[in-house]
N, C-alpha and C positions, 0 to 999 in steps of 0.2 A: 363531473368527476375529472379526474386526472389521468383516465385510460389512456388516452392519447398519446401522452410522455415516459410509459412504459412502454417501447415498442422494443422487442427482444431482438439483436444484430450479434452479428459475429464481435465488434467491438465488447459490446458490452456485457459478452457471454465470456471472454478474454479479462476482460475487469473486474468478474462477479471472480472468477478462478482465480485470478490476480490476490483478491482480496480472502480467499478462501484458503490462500498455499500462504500466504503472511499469517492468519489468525492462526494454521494450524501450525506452521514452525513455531512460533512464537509463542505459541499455547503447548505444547508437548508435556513439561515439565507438570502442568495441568492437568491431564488428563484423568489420572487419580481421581479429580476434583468433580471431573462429571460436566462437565462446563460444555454449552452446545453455540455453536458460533452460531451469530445472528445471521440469517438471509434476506435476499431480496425474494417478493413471489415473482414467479413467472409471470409477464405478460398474457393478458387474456388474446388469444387469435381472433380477437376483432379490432386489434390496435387500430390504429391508423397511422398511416406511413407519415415520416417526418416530410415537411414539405419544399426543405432546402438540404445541400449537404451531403451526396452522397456518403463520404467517407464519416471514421469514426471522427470524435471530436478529439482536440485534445484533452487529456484529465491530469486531474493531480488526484493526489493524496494527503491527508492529515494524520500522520501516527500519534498518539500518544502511548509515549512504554514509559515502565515504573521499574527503576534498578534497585537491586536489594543494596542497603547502605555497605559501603566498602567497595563496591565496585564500577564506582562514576567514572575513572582514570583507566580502568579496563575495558570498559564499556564503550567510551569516546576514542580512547586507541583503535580500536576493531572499528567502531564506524566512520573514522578517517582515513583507513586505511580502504574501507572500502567506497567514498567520495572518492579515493584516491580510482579506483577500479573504473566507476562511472563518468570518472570524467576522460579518463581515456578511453572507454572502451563503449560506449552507449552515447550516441549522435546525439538519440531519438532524447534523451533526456535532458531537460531544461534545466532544470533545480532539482537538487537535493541537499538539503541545508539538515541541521540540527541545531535545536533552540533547547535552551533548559528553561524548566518552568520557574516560579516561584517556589515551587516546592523542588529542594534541591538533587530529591531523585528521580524528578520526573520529565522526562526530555519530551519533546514535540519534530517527527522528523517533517518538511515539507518538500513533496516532492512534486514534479510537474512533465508530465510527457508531451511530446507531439503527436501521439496517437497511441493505438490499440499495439501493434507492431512493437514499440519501442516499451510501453508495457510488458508484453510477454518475453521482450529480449531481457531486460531486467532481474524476472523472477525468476530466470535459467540463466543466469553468468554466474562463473562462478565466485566472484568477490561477493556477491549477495549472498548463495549458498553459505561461505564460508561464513560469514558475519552471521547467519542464522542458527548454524552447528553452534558458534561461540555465545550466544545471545542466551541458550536453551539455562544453562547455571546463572546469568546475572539477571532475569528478568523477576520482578517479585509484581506475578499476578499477570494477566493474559492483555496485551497490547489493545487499544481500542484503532480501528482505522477505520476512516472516514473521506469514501470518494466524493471528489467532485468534479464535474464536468465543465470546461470553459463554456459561458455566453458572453461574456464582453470584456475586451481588454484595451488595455491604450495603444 
């Protein structure tokens, strides 16, 4: 089994919340709906400790949000404005890009931190607050996100 690779850290207790304060901003409008964000389980306390690495790793993220038609140009305004926030005001953050899909209301944002730290500075500034407040009317239907964790890069 896989027990090994769920070993529960302060990092990745900072990324489960990370991921848990984005579903539920961006899920509000939802709530009517009954809708229960996915979890990870808790690590069993027989993990086994990672064998290199003290520190967390770095991670990214994978958003996909679905904009209600009419508000693509409102939508991209607010999250330029807040690249605008991240690039001055978050070190820790590598990338934060937005892609549009194929389908012309569905964006894909990719983000990338240098760790746990730079993570949790993120979902407390206020340019992301603000862009979540504004998000709540243009989203049609609850954001999917999806972390992941660096193992190898160039």
């Amino acid at each position: 089994m896989l027990r090994g690779r769920h070993r529960k850290s302060q990092g990745d207790s900072i990324v489960r919340t990370r991921l848990l304060l984005i579903s539920l901003a961006f899920a509000a409008p939802l709530c009517a709906q009954a809708q229960t964000p996915a979890t990870t389980p808790p690590a069993p306390a027989s993990a086994a400790a990672p064998t290199a690495n003290a520190g967390p790793a770095p991670t990214a993220f994978v958003v996909k949000i679905k904009i209600k038609p009419g508000q693509n140009e409102a939508f991209e305004k607010i999250f330029r404005e807040t690249q605008a926030g991240v690039r001055a005001n978050e070190p820790g953050n590598l990338y934060y890009d937005l892609y549009r899909d194929t389908d012309p209301q569905t964006y894909v944002v990719l983000e990338h931190y240098k760790d746990a730290a730079a993570v949790d500075a993120h979902g407390k500034s206020p340019h992301v607050q603000k862009m979540i407040a504004a998000l709540r009317e243009m989203l049609d239907g609850r954001p999917e996100a999806q972390r992941l964790v660096l193992v190898s890069a160039k």
